[in-house]
FISE-208663 format. One record per residue: residue in three letters; x, y, z of N, C-alpha, C, O, CB in turn. Coordinates in steps of 0.001 Angstrom, whole numbers, plus 500000, padded with zeros to 6 digits. Glycine has a CB too. Example, Ala and Ser with C-alpha at 12.3 -4.5 7.8 and 13.67 -1.06 7.14 Angstrom:
BEGIN
ala513190494310507800512300495500507800513200496700507800514236496681508465511308495527509046ser512850497750507080513670498940507140512900500030507870513409501138508039514084499402505725
end
This chain:
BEGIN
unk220548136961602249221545136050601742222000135164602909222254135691603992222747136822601096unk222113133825602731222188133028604025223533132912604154224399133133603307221475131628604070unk223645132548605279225606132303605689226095130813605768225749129809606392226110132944607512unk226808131049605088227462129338605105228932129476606522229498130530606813228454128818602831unk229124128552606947229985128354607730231211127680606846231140127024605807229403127603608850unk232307128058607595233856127757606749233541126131606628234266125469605885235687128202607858unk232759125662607155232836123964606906231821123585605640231989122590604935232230123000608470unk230831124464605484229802124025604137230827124612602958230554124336601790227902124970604100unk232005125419603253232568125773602031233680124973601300234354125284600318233006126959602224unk233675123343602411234302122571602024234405122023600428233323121701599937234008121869602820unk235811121861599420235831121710598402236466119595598124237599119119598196236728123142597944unk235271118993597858235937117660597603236372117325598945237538116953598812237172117670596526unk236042117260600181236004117298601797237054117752601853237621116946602591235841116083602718unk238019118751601511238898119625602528238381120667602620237695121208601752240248119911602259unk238653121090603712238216122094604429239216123510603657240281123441603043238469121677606200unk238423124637603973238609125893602705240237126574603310240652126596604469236890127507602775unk240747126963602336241933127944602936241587129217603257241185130075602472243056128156602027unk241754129324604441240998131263604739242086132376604634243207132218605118240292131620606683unk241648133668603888242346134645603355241847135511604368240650135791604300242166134989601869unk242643136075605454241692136815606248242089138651605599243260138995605439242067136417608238unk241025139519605337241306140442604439241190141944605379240037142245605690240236140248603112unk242244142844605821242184143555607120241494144988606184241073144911605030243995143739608127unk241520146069606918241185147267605984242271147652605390243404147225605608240611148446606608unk241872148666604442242913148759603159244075147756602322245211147894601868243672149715603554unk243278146922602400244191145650601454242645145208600508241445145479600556245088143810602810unk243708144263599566243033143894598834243382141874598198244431141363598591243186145174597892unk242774141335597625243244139666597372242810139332596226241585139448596207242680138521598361unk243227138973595260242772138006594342243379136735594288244500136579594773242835138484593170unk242604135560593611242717134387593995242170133689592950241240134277592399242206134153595198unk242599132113592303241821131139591700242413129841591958242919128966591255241661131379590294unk242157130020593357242029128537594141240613128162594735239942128863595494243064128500595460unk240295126907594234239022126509595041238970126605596016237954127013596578238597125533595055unk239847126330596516239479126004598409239989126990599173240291126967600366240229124560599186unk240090128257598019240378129427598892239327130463598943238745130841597926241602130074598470unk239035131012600355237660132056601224238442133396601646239174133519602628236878131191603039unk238154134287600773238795135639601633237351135968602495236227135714602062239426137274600395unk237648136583603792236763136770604898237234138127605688238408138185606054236795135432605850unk236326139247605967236559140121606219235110140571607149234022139995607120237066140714605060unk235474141703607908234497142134608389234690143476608535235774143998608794234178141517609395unk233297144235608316232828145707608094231852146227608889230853145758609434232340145918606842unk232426147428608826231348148787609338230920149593608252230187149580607263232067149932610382unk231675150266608859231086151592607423232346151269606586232166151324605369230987153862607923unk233348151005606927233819150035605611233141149557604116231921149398604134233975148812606185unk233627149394603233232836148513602018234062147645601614235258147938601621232132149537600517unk233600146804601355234504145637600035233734145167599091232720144471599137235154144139600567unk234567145805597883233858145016596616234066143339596503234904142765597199234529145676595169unk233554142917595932233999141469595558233464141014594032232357140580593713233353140380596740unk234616141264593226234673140880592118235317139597591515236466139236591770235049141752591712unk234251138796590495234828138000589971234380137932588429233484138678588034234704136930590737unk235259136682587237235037136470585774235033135033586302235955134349586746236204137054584473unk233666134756586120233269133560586637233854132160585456233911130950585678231483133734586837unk234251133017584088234430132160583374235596132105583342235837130984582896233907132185582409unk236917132831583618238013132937583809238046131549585158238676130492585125238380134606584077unk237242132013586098237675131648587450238456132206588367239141131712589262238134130756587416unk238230133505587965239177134350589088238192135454589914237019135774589725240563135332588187unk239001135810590724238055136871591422239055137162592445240186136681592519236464136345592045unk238301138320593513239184138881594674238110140038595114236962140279594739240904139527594149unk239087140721596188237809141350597381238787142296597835239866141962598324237046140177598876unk238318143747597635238957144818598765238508145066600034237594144295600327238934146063598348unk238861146030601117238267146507601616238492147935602464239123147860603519237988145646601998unk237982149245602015238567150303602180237379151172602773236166151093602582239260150749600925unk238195152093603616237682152778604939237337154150604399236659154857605146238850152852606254unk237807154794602851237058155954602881237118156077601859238023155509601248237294156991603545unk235965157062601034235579156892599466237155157304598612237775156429598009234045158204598973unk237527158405598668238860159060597687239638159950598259239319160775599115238470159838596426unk240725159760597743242012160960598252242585160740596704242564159796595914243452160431599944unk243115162119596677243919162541595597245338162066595398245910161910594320243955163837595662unk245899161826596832247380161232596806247330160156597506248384159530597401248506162080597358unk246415159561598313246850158481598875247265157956600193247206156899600821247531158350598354unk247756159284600350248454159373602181247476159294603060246412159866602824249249160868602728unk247694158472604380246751158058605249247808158516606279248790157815606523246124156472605182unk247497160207607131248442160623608131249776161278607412249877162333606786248814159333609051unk250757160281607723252151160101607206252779159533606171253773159792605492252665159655607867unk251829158557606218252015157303605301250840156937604226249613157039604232252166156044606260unk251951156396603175250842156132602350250453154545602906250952153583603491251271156293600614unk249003155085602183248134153574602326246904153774601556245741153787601961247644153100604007unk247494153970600052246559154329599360245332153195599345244228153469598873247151154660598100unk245499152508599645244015151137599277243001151301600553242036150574600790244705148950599331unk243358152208601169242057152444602368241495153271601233240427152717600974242356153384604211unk241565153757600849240328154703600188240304154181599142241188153458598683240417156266599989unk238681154660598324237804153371597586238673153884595939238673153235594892235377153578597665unk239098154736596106239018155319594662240643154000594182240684153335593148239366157755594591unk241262154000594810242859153243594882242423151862594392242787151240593394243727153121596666unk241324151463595597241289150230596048240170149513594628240351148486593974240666150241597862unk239340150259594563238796149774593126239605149694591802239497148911590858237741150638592771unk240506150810592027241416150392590309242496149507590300243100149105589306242233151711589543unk242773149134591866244254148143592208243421146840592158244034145772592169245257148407594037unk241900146847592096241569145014592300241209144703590642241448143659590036239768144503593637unk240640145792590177240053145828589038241255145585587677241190145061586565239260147244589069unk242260146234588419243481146315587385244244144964587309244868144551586331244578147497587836unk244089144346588510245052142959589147244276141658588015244773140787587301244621142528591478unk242942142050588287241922140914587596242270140929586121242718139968585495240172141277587780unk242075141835585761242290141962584363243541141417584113243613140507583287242198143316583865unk244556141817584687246249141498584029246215140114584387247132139454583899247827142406584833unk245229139367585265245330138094585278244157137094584605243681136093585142245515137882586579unk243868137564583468242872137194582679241841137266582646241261136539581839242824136489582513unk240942138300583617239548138548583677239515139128582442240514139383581769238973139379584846unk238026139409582037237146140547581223236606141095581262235485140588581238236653140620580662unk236590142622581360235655143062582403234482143034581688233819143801582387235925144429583067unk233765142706580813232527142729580092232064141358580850230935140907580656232640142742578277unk232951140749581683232132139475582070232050139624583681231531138730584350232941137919581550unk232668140977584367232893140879585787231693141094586622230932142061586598233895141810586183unk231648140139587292229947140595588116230634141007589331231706140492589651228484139097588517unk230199141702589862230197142254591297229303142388592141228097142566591974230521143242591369unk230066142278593322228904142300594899229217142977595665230242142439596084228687141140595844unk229005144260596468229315145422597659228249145259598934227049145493599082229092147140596953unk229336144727599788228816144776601192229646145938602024230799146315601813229000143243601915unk228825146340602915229137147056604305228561148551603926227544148841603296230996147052604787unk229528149378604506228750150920604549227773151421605951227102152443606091227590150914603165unk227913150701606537226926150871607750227151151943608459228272152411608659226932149821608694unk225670152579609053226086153381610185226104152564611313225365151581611263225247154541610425unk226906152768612522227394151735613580227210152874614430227687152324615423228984150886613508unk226869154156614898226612155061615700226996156492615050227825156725614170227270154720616924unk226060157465615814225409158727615607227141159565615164227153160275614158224327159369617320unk227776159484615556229041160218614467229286159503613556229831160306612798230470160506614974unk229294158149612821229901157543611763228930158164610549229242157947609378229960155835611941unk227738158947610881226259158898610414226895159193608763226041158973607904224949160306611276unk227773159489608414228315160064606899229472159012606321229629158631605161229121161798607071unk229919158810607027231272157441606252230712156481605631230676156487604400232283156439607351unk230111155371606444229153154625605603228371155064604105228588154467603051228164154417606522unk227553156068604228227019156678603318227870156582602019227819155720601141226770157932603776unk228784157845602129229639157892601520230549156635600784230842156570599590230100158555602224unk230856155788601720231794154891600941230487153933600092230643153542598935233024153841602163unk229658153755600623228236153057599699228062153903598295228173153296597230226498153273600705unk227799155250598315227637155813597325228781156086596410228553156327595225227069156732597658unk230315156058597003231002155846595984230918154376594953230898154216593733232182156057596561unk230888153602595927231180152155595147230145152278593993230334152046592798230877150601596180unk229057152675594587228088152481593238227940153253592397227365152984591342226916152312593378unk228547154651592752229351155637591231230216155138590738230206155207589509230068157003591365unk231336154425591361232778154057590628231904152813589848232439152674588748234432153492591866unk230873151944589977230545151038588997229628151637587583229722151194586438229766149944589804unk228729152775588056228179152941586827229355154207586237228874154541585154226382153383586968unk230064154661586360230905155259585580231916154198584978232265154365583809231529156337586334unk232323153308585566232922152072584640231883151560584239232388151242583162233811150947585258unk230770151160584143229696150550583340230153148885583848230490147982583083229799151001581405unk230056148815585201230042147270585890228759147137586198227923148014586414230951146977587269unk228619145548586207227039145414586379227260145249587654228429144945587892226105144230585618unk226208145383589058226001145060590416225082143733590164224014143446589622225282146352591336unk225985143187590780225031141564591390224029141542592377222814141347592421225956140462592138unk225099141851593288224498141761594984224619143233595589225697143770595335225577140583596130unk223832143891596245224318144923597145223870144675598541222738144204598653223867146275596703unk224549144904599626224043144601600467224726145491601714225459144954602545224044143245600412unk224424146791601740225076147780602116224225148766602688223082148690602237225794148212601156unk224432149861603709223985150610604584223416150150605859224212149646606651223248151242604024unk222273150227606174221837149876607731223045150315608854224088150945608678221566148057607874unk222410149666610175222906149625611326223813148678611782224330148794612893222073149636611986unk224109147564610886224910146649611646226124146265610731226209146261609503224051145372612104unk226945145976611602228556145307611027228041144187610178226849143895610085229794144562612413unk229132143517609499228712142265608607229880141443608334230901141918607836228070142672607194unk229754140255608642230595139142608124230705139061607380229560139018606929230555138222608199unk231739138924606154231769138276604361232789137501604281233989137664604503232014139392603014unk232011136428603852232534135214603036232763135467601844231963136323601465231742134133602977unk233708135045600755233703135115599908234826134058598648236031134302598578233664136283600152unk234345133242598005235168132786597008235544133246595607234921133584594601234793131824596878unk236415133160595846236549134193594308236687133265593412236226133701592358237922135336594074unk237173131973593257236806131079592012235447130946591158235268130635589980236983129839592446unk234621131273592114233097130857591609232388132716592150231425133061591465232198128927592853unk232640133296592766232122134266592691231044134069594221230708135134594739231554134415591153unk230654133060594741230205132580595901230388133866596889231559134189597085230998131230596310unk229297134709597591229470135428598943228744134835600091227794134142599727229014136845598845unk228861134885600957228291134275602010228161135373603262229266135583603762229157133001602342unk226888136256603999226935137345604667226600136591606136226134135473606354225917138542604059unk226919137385606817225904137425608062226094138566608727227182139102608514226039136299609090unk225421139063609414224991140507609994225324140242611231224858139231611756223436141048609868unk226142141039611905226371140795613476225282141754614265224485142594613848228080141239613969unk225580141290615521224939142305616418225133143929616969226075144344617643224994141696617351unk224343144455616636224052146189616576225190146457617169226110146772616415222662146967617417unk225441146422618495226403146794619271227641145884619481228174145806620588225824147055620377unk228121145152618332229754144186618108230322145196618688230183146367618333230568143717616387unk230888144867619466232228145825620355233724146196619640234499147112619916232772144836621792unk233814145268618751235364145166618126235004146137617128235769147101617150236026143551617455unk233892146226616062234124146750614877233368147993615745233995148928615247233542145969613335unk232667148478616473232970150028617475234064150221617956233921151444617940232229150249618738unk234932150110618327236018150039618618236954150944617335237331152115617360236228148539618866unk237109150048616420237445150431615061237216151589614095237865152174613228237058149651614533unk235944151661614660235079152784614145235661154042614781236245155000614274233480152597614524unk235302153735616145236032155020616703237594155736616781238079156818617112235777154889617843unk238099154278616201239560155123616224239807155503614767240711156336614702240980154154616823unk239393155229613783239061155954612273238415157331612323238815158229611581237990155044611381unk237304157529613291236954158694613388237770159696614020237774160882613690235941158639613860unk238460159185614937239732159965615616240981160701614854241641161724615030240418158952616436unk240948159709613987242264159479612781241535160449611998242332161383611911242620157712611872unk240282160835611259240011161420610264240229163209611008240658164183610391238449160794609653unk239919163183612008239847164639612372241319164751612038241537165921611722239318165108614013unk242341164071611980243269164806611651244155164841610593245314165257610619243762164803612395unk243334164224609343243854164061608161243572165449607450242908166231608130243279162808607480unk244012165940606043243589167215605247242262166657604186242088165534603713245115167889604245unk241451167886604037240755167090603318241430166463602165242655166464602042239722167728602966unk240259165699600960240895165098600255240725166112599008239993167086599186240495163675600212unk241267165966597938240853166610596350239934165523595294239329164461595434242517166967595411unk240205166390594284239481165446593222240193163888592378241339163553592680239185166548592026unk239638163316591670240953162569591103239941162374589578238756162640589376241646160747592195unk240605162015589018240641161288587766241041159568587290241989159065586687241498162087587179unk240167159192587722239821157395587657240037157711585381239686158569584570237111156671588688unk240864156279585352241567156049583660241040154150583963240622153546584951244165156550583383unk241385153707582365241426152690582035242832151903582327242966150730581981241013152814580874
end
């Protein structure tokens, strides 16, 4: 998938409004000239849109499910995928999507070095259980390997735009490693029960 630069995503020559999208948050949007942009490791973000609505939006969460939500001390339920898929999925809808019309695209999941070797995995293989148990169609996947990834994304038109960084990006190692730090000292998680 080729990468457009924030300037080819120009709408009617202004230049795009950028949504910059951190981990565990999430955006929806139906402005043209608006780009949520994020970047991943073993991270994933869905990016869903109702192309005929004209809406869409993009999560992006650091671990497949928790039962309550708590990240440490605090909640921050939208790092984990199970939250973060029913808070974008739920937002779209109450703002006029359908989901019989929602196409979707999942980037990231990567392994980025020899301890992450299971996070990635994991958050890849949830996303694509949480879609065929909702019965969402996959557009694009573009998830696992070795490297971090840029995403572009418009949610008016459904538009992604990737690029793959280099093996060893220092920032999203960085990141990686202090998530792995953080997980040794979370409890595990339980089961949940995903509803309409």
């Amino acid at each position: 998938m080729p990468f457009a630069a924030l300037a080819e995503l120009r709408v009617e020559g202004r230049e795009p409004r950028v949504v910059r999208l951190d981990p565990g948050a999430f955006h929806v949007g139906s402005d043209p000239e608006e780009v949520i942009v994020t970047i991943l490791g073993s991270c994933v973000a869905a990016c869903i849109c109702d192309p005929v609505a004209r809406i869409g939006g993009m999560n992006h969460f650091m671990l497949p499910a928790s039962a309550d939500g708590v990240w440490g001390k605090a909640s921050a339920s939208l790092r984990y995928g199970n939250f973060a898929m029913e808070r974008l999925v739920n937002e779209l809808l109450l703002r006029g999507a359908r989901r019989d019309r929602l196409e979707v695209k999942l980037f990231g999941g990567a392994r980025l070095g020899p301890d992450s070797a299971s996070i990635g995995a994991r958050n890849a293989r949830f996303a694509e259980d949480y879609l065929r148990d909702e019965g969402m169609a996959l557009r694009v996947s573009e998830m696992r390997g070795n490297r971090g990834r840029r995403v572009l994304y418009r949610p008016v038109d459904g538009r992604a735009f990737l690029r793959e960084l280099p093996v060893a990006a220092p920032g999203i190692t960085v990141v990686e490693n202090r998530l792995r730090q953080r997980l040794t000292c979370l409890p595990p998680g339980g089961s949940i029960e995903l509803f309409d």
